[in-house]
N, C-alpha and C positions, 0 to 999 in steps of 0.2 A: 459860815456855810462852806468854803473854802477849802478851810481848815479841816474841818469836817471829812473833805471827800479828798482829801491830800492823806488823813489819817486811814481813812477806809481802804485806800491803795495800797499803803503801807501795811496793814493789816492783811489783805489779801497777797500782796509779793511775797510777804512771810512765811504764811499757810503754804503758797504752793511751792516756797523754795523748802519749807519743813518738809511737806509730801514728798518732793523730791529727793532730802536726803532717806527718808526712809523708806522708798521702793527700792526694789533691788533692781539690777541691771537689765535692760531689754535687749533684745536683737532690732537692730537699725537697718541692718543691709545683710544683704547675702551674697557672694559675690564667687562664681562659680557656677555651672552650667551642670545638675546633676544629671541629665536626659543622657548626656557623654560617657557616666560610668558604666554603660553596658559594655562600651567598646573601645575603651581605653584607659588602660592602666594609670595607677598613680595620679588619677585626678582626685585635687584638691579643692573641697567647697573651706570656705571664709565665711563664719557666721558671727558680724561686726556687732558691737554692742554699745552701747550708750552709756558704759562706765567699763573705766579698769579693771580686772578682774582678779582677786586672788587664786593663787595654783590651787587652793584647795578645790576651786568651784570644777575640776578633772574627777574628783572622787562619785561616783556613779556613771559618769560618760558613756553612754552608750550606745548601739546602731540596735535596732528593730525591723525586722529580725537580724539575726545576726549578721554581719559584715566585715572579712577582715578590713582592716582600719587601723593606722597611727592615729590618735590623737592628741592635740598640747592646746594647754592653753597661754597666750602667745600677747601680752596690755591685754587692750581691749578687744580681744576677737578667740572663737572657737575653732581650732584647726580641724578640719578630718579630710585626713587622706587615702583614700579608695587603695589599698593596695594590692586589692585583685578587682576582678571585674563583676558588680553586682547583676542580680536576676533580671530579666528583660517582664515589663508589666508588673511590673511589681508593690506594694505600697511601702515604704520605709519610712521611718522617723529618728530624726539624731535627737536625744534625752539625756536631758543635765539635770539629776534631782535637786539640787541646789547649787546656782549659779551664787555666787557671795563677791560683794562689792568690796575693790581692794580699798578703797577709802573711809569706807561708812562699814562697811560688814555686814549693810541688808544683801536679803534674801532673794532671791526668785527662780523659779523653775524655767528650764528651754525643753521644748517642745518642737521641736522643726519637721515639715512630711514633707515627702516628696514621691512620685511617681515616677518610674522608670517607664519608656516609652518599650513598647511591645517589638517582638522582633519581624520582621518585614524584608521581603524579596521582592524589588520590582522587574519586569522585563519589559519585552517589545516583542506583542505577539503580531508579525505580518500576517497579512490579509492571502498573502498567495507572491504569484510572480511579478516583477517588476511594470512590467508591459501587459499585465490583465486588462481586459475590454474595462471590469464593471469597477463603481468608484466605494467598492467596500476599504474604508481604512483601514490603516493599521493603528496599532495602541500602546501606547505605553501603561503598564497597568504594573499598580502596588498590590503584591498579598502581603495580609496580615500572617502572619505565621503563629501568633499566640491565640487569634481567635478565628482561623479560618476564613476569612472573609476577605474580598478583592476590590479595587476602585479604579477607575480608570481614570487617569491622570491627565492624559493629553489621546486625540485622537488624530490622525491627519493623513493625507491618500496615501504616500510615500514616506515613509522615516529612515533614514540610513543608520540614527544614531542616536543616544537622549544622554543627558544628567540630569541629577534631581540637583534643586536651586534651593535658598535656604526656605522657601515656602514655596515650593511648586516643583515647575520639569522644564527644559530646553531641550529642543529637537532639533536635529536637522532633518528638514524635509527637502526634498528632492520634486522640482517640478517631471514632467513628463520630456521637455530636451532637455535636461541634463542640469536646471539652473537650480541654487538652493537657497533655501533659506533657514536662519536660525529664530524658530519660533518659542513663545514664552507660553504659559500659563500659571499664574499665583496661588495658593490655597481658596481664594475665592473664586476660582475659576474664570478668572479673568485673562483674557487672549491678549496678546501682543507679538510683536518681532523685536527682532536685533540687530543692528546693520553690521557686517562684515567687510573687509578691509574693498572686498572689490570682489569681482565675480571670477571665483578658481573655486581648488577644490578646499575642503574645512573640513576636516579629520582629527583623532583623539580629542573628543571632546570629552570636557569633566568640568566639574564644579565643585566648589567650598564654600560651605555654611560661615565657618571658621574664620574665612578669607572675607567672604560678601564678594566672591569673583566668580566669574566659570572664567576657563580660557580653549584655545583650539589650536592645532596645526593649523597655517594657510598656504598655499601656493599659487600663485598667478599674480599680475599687475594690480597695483594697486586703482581704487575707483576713480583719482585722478590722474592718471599715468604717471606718477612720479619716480613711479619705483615698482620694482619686482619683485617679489618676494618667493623662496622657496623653501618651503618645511618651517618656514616663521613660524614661532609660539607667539598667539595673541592674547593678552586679557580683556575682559570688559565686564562692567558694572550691571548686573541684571536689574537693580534698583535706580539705572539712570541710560535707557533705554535708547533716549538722542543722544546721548553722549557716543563719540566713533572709540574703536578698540585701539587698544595702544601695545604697541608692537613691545615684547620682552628684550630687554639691552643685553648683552650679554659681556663679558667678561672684558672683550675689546674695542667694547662701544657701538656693536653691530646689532643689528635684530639677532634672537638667536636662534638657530637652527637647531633641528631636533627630530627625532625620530621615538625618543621615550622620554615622558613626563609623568609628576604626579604631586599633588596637594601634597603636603604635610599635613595629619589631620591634628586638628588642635591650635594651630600657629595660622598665620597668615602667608607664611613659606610655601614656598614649589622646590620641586627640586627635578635638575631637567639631566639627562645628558646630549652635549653639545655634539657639535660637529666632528670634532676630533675625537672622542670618545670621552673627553675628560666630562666630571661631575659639578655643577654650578647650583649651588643655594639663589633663589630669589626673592624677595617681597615682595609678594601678586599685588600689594597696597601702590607700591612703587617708591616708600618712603627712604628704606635702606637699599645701599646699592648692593649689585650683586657677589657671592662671595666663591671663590673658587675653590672645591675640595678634590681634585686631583682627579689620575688615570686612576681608577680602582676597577673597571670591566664595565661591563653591561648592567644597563640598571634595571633592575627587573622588576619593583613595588615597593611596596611599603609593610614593613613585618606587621602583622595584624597585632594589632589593640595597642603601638608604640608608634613611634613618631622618627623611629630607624628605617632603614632602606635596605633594601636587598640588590647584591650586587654578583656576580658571575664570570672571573675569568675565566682564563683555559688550566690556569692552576688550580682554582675554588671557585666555593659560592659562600659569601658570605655579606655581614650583616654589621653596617656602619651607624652606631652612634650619633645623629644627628647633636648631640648634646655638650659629647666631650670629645668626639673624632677615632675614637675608636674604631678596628675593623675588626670583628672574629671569627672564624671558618665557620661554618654550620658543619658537622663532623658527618663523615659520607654522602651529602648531599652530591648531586653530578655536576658536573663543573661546565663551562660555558663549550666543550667540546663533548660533550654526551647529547647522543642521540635519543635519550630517552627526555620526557616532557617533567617538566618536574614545578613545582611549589615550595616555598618554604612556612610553615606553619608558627615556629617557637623559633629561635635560638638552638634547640637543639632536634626537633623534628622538622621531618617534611613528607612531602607526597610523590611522586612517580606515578606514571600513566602512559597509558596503550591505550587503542578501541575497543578494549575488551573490559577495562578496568584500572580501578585506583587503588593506589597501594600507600600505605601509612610507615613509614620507618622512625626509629629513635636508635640511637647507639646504645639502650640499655634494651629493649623490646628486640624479638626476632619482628621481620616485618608482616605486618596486618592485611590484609583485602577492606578496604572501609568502601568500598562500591563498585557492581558490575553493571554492566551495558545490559540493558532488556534483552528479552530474545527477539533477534530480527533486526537488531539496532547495534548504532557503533557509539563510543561516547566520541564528541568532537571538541567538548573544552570541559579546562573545568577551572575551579575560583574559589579561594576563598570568602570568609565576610570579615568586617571590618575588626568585626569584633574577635575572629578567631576561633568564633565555634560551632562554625557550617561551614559546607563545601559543598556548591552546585556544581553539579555532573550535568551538563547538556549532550543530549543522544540524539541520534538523527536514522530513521529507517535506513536498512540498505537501498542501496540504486535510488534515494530521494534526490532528485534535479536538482540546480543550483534555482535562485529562485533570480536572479539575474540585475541587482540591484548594482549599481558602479562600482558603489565602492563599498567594500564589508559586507560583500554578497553572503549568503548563508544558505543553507539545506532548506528546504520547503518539510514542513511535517515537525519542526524542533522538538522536544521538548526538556524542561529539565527538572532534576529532582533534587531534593534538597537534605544531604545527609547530620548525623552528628559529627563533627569535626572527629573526635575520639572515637565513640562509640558504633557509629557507620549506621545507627538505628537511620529509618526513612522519616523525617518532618513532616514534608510534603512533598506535591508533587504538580507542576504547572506546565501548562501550554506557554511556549515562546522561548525566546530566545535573549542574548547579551544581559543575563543579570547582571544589577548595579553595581555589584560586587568587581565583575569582571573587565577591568580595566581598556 
């Protein structure tokens, strides 16, 4: 009987070790983040498989609809690399009509979809003046911009400030004397706070999906008087909420001071500049220590849809390689002693702005009008999006009051409009104010 069911195993190991040489290769893992190809170039999805692959298995490779794209195939895995920026909402599929096993020479089809997430502007629309009698909120609220439709993310009396968190939003709300706090909310609408270093002020706030951090400016003592802080850059973990924030080190082992920051999108990197003006790389993880990449000017953001920096002396403005340390001028852009307001778009475009209007330049193009101020109205900022192909224009009626908020007070009445980066066509067009865009 034994013998029997000792054979019978033997019998069946066989069968499915035969079945298995004679399936063709499957996809195991996927390993890349396609929601990111809207807004950033040169992302790489990894479509791992459960056997070696011959190079023929590249012959039909394809993107649906079309996509420019490298692709290789690389052992066991499908490379494809995003080398422009695909459709926002979109449905795609990566299609291999015959994946072929480098060992065996079976057969199988890849089939892989994915959706692109829609594109979205969120703001903060205030309730009114700082000091109003009645307890109408204010909101932070997401537009969809592919289907027209609005959510309101977080509500609360006072907000001076928000970022979106990798499933929600963070706000700083402002009590009525002057005290704040940084409040949460998740995709399931789930409220919480955030303890800050001590009671001062908390300024430039942002956050990275990327990272898994938000971080802020602080000023004032810390909650146990140990220490003082001034323009400190803080992190903290919005996934571990008692956990207290942990002051950024900086180059010479100090907290680091700061007046401009900003996520690398894609990396777990920030990139600050210091107290002196020079530029410092950091791990918002806290695993690798800080790296110093010199005096290169003012730092102004981050070039939409790359993971480079923009930077602005009194000689140029130009655009640093995060990658290989490169600097290159952006050609005509206005240098960090022009009076005019400017943007940089590409490597080789940018924008300029008055109250009256935005204007589009390239060294090959004479320069464009891509958006005017309403009539009655002045524009007050404007911003690109991450991905490089909008630019909010926020306007504000003439003689609108300040609306008297401490800190990052604003015009009462905002609104802003949402153009095509190129094109200047109109998107849409939304009540409020500091889109997410605008840093």
């Amino acid at each position: 009987m034994a013998a029997t069911v000792v054979l019978a195993l033997i019998g069946a190991s066989v069968a499915m070790a035969t079945a298995a040489l004679d399936r063709g290769p499957r996809v195991r893992a996927v390993t890349g983040d396609a929601a990111l190809a809207v807004s950033q170039r040169d992302l790489t999805l990894t479509l791992r498989t459960d056997q070696p692959l011959d190079d023929s298995s590249l012959e039909g490779l394809r993107i649906e609809p079309e996509a420019p794209a490298d692709m290789e195939i690389d052992g066991a895995a499908v490379r494809v690399r995003f080398t422009g920026l695909l459709a926002f909402d979109t449905a795609y599929r990566i299609v291999a009509p015959e994946l072929r096993s480098r060992a065996t020479g079976a057969r199988s089809t890849l089939d892989y979809a994915f959706t692109t997430p829609p594109a979205t502007v969120t703001v903060l629309e205030r309730a009114g003046l700082f000091d109003r009698a009645d307890d109408t909120p204010d909101r932070v609220v997401r537009h969809d911009l592919s289907r027209g439709t609005e959510t309101t993310l977080l509500a609360a009396p006072r907000i001076q400030e928000y970022a979106g968190t990798p499933d929600g939003v963070v706000a700083l709300v402002v009590d009525g004397d002057g005290s704040a706090r940084l409040q949460t909310v998740d995709g399931a609408g789930v409220e919480g706070t955030l303890p800050t270093p001590g009671r001062g002020d908390v300024r430039l706030l942002r956050a990275s999906a990327d990272a898994g951090r938000i971080g802020y400016v602080f000023t004032g003592p810390a909650a146990d008087g140990t220490a003082e802080y001034t323009n400190a850059l803080f992190i903290a973990d919005p996934g571990a909420p008692d956990a207290a924030p942990r002051a950024v080190i900086g180059i010479d082992g100090l907290p680091l001071r700061t007046d401009a920051w900003f996520f690398v999108p894609g990396t777990s990197y920030l990139v600050a500049e210091s107290a002196d003006r020079s530029l410092v790389l950091v791990d918002a993880t806290g695993v690798a220590p800080p790296r110093a990449l010199g005096q290169l000017g003012d730092l102004r953001g981050i070039l939409p849809g790359t993971t480079s920096v923009v930077v602005s002396s009194d000689a140029a403005t130009s655009v640093l390689d995060l990658t290989n340390g490169s600097v290159d001028v952006v050609p005509g852009a206005p240098a960090a002693t022009s009076t005019l307001q400017s943007l940089v778009l590409t490597p080789d475009a940018f924008l300029t702005w008055d109250a009256s209007a935005v204007t589009r330049s390239t060294p090959e193009d004479a320069a464009s009008v891509l958006a005017t101020a309403p009539g009655g109205e002045r524009l007050q900022e404007v911003c690109v999006s991450a991905s490089g192909r909008h630019v909010a224009a926020g306007s504000v009626p003439d003689g609108a009051s300040i609306d008297g908020y401490p800190a990052r007070a604003d015009r009462v009445g905002r609104s802003t409009r949402i153009v095509d980066a190129e094109s200047g066509a109109v998107v849409a067009e939304v009540r409020g104010t500091r889109p997410d865009w605008c840093a």
